[in-house]
Structure formats: structure tokens, C-alpha cells
VEXLOMI-315584 format. One line per field, with one value per residue: residue number from 1; y, z, x of N, C-alpha, C in turn. Coordinates in steps of 0.2 Angstrom, whole numbers. Example, Ala and Ser with C-alpha at 12.3 -4.5 7.8 and 13.67 -1.06 7.14 Angstrom:
! residues 2
seq = 1  2
n_v = -28  -11
n_w = 39  35
n_u = 66  64
ca_v = -22  -5
ca_w = 39  36
ca_u = 62  68
c_v = -16  0
c_w = 39  39
c_u = 66  64
//
This chain:
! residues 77
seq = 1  2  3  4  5  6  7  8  9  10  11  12  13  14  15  16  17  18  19  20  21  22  23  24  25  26  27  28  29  30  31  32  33  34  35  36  37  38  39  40  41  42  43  44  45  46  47  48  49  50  51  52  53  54  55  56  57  58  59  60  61  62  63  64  65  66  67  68  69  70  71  72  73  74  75  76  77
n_v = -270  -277  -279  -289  -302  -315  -314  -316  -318  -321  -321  -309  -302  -300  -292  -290  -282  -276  -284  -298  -298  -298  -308  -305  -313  -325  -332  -327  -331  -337  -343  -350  -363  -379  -379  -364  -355  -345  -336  -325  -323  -314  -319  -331  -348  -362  -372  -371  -367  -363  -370  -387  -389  -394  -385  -374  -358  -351  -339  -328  -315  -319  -324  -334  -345  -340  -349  -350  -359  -364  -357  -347  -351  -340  -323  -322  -332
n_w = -142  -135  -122  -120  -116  -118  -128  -142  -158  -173  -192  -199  -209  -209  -217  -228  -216  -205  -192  -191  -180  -161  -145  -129  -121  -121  -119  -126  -141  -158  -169  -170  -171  -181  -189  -191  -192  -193  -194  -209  -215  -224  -227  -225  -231  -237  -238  -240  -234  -219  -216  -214  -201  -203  -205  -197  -193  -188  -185  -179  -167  -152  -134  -127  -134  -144  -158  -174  -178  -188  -201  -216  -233  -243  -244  -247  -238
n_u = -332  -320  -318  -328  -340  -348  -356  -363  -359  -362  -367  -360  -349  -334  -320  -309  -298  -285  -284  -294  -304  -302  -302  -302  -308  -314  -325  -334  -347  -344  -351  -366  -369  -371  -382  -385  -374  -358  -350  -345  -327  -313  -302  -300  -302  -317  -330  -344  -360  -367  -351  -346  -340  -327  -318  -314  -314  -298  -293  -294  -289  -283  -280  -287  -291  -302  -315  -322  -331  -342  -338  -344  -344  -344  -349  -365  -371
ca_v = -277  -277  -284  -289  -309  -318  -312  -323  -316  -323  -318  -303  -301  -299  -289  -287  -282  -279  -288  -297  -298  -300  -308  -305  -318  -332  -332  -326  -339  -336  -348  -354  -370  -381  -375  -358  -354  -342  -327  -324  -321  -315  -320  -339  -352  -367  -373  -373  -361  -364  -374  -393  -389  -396  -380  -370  -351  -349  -331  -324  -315  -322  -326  -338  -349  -340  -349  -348  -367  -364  -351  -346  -350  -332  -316  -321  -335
ca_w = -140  -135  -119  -119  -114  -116  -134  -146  -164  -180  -198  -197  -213  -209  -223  -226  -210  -202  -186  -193  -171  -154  -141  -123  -112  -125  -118  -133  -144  -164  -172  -168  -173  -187  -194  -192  -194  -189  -199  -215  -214  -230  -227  -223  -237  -232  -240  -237  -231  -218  -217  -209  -195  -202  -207  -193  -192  -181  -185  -170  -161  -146  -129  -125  -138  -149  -164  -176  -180  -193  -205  -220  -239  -248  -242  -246  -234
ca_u = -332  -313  -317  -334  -338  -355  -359  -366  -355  -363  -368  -355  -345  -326  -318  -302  -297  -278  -285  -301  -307  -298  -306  -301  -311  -312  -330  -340  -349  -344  -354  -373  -370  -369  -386  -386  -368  -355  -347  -338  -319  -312  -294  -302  -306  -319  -333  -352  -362  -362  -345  -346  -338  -321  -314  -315  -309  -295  -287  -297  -284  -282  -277  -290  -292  -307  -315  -328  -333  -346  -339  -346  -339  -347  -353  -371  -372
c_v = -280  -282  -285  -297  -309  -315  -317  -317  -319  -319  -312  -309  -298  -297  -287  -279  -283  -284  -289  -295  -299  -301  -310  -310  -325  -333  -331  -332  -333  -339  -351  -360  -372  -379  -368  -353  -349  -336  -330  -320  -319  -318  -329  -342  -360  -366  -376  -366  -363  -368  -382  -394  -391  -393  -375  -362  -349  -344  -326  -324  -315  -323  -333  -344  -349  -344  -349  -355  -368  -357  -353  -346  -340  -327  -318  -327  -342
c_w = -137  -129  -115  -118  -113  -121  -139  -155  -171  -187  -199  -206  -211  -215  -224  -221  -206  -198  -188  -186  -167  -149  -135  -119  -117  -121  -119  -137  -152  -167  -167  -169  -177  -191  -197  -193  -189  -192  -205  -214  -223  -230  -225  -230  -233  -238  -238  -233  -225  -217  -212  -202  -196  -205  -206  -194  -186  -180  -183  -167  -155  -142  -126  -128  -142  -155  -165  -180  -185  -197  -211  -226  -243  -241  -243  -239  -235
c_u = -326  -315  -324  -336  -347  -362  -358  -365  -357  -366  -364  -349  -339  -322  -313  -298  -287  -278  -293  -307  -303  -305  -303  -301  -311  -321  -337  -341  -346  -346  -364  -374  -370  -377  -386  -380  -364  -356  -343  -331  -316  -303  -295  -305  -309  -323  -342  -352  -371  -358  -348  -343  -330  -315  -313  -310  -307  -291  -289  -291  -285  -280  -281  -295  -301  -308  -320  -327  -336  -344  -341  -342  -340  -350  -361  -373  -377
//
């Protein structure tokens, strides 16, 4: 997915991970929205599942200003 643009990334459990993701185009989505959510990052702490939106994951390695808006507090979701 290194340089893949125009993928829709949620529910995906991130796990201690040197590089949890990189995202080339910055034109992948990370999140479905505040219902449906994003991903769990385990190197991220928020709260709600999924999150309110105001505790966004920004430790997408990036060039193009990737983030995951709706992440996940747990593994179960």
C-alpha cells in the first residue's frame, strides 16, 4: 500500500509497529467518520470507541498530511 491513493483504511489494529503506516499521496481516507471510525494505533491514547473526533491520530508517517480522525480507545472497538 506504500504508494497506493484512494483507499478507504479503517478497523485495522496497529500494533506495536516501528512505523505504524506511511502514506505517500495523502489521499487515502483513515477513518469513515465519526460513526463508523477509523483504526486502533497502540502507540496512541484517546478515548471512545470510536474517538469524538478531538483526539485524532497523527503518527502517520507522512509527507502529505495523513490522519486518522476517528481512532479507536481498545482493540475490541
Amino acid at each position: 500500500l506504500d504508494y497506493s491513493d484512494d483507499c478507504e483504511i479503517y478497523h485495522n489494529n496497529f500494533v506495536n509497529n516501528a512505523n505504524q503506516a506511511y502514506d505517500h499521496s495523502g489521499f487515502n481516507s483513515w477513518d469513515k467518520g465519526a460513526t463508523v471510525g477509523g483504526n486502533y494505533w497502540s502507540d496512541h491514547t484517546c478515548h471512545g470507541n470510536p474517538s469524538d473526533g478531538t483526539e485524532p491520530y497523527t503518527g502517520i508517517d507522512t509527507d502529505a498530511g495523513a490522519v486518522d480522525n476517528y481512532p479507536f480507545e481498545d482493540l475490541g472497538g
